[in-house]
N, C-alpha and C positions, 0 to 999 in steps of 0.2 A: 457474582459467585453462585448462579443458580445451579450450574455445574453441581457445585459441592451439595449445595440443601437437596437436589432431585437424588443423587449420588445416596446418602444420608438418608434420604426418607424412602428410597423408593418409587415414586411419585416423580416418572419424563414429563408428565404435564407441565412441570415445574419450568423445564428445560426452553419450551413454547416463547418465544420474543414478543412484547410485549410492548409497543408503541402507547408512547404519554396520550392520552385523551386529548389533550389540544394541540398534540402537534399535527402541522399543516404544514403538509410542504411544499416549496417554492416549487410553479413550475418550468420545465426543463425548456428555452426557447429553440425553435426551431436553425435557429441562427447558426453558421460554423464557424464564423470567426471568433476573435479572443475564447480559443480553446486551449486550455494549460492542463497536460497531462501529468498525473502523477505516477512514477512507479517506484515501488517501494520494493528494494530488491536490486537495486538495476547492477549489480555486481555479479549476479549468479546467471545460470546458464540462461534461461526465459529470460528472464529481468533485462540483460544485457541485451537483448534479440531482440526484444520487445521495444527498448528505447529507440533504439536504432531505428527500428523501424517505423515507430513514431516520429520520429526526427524528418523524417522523407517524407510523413505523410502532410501534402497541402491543406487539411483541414485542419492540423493541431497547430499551434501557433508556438508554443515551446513545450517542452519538455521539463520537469525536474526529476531529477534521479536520485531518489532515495539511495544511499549509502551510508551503513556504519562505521563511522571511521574507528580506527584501534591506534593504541602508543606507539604501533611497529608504526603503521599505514595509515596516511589521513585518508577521507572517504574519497577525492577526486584521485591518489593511486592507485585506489584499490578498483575503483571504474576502469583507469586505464587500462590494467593490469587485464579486467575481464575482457574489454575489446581484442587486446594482444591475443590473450589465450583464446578465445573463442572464435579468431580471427574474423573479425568482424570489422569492415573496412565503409560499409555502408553509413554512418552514422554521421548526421548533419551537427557536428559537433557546437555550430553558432547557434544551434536551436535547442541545446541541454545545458540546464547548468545543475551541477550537484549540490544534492542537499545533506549537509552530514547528519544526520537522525540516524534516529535509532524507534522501529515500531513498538521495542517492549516499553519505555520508559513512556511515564505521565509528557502529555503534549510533545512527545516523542524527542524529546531532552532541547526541546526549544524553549525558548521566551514565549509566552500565551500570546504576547500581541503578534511576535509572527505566525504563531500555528492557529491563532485567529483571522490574520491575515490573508492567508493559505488557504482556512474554509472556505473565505468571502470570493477567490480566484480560481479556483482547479475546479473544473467541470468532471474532469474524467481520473479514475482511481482504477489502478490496477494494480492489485496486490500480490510481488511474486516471491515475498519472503521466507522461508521455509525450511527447515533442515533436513538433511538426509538421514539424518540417525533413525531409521523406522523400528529398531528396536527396543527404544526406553516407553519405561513405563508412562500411564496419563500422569502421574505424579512429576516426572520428568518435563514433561511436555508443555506441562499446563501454561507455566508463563512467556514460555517462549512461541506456543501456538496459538492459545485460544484466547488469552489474554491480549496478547498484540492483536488479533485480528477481531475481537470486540473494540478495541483500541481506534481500529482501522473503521469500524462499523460507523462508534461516535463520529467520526470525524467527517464520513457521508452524511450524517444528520444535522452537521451544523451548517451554517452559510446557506450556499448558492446549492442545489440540489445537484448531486453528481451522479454517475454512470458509475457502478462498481461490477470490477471482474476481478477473479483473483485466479489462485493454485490449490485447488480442495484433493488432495489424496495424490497429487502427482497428474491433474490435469489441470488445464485453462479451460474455467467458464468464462465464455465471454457473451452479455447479452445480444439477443436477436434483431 
């Protein structure tokens, strides 16, 4: 919640991230095999494009696809639904399997020991979840942007050290 006390006081220093004194992080092997990619999002326009194209790529060994499923839609219709609509025919479907999460909820509405399981596995995090509504307030916004993707932060921090790109303002960063 530094958001809110820098917001509060005045004080963007506040805002500055802030790594534990002894954390040390795993480092990253050189290695391309057993690479599990994750993307969080994989329903929406990128998300979908991205899997895909992860799926074909010979260095990533699977793929999970983030989806939140709803009472209409579980999360593996609402993937297919995006392949359909975005006509997307490239996608090595024996190399995706869906995750039904959700980035806003605590260990993203899993059991700890899988989303601990998860950190110990997935090298690579691509974060493409996002809303289009560009005109609600930060009050609006808050849990479903910055929240999730502090969400999305902790979860690079735990386990095995990963590779994070995401969707910041309507582009993809992706590292060099």
């Amino acid at each position: 919640m530094a958001d809110i006390v820098a917001l509060s006081s005045g004080n963007p220093g506040l805002l500055r991230p802030q790594l534990h004194p002894n954390y040390q992080p795993k480092p990253l092997s050189d290695s391309t095999s057993n690479r599990l990619a994750l993307v969080i999002g994989s329903n929406g326009f990128v998300g979908a494009h991205l899997t895909a194209r992860l799926s074909a790529d010979p260095q990533v060994e699977h793929v999970l696809a983030m989806v939140r499923g709803s009472p209409e839609r579980t999360a593996e219709q609402r993937f297919d639904e995006a392949l359909i609509r975005y006509r997307i025919k490239s996608a090595f479907l024996e190399k995706i399997t869906i995750l039904n999460a959700s980035p806003t909820e605590p260990y993203w509405g899993l059991d700890r020991r899988t989303y601990v399981e998860l950190a110990e596995q997935v090298r690579l995090v691509f974060n493409c979840a996002s809303s289009t509504e560009y005109d609600l307030s930060y009050a609006q916004i808050i849990q479903d942007w910055v929240m999730s993707f502090l969400q999305v932060l902790q979860f690079c921090m735990q386990g095995l050290s990963k590779h994070l790109s995401g969707i910041l303002g309507g582009t993809l960063v992706m590292p060099k």
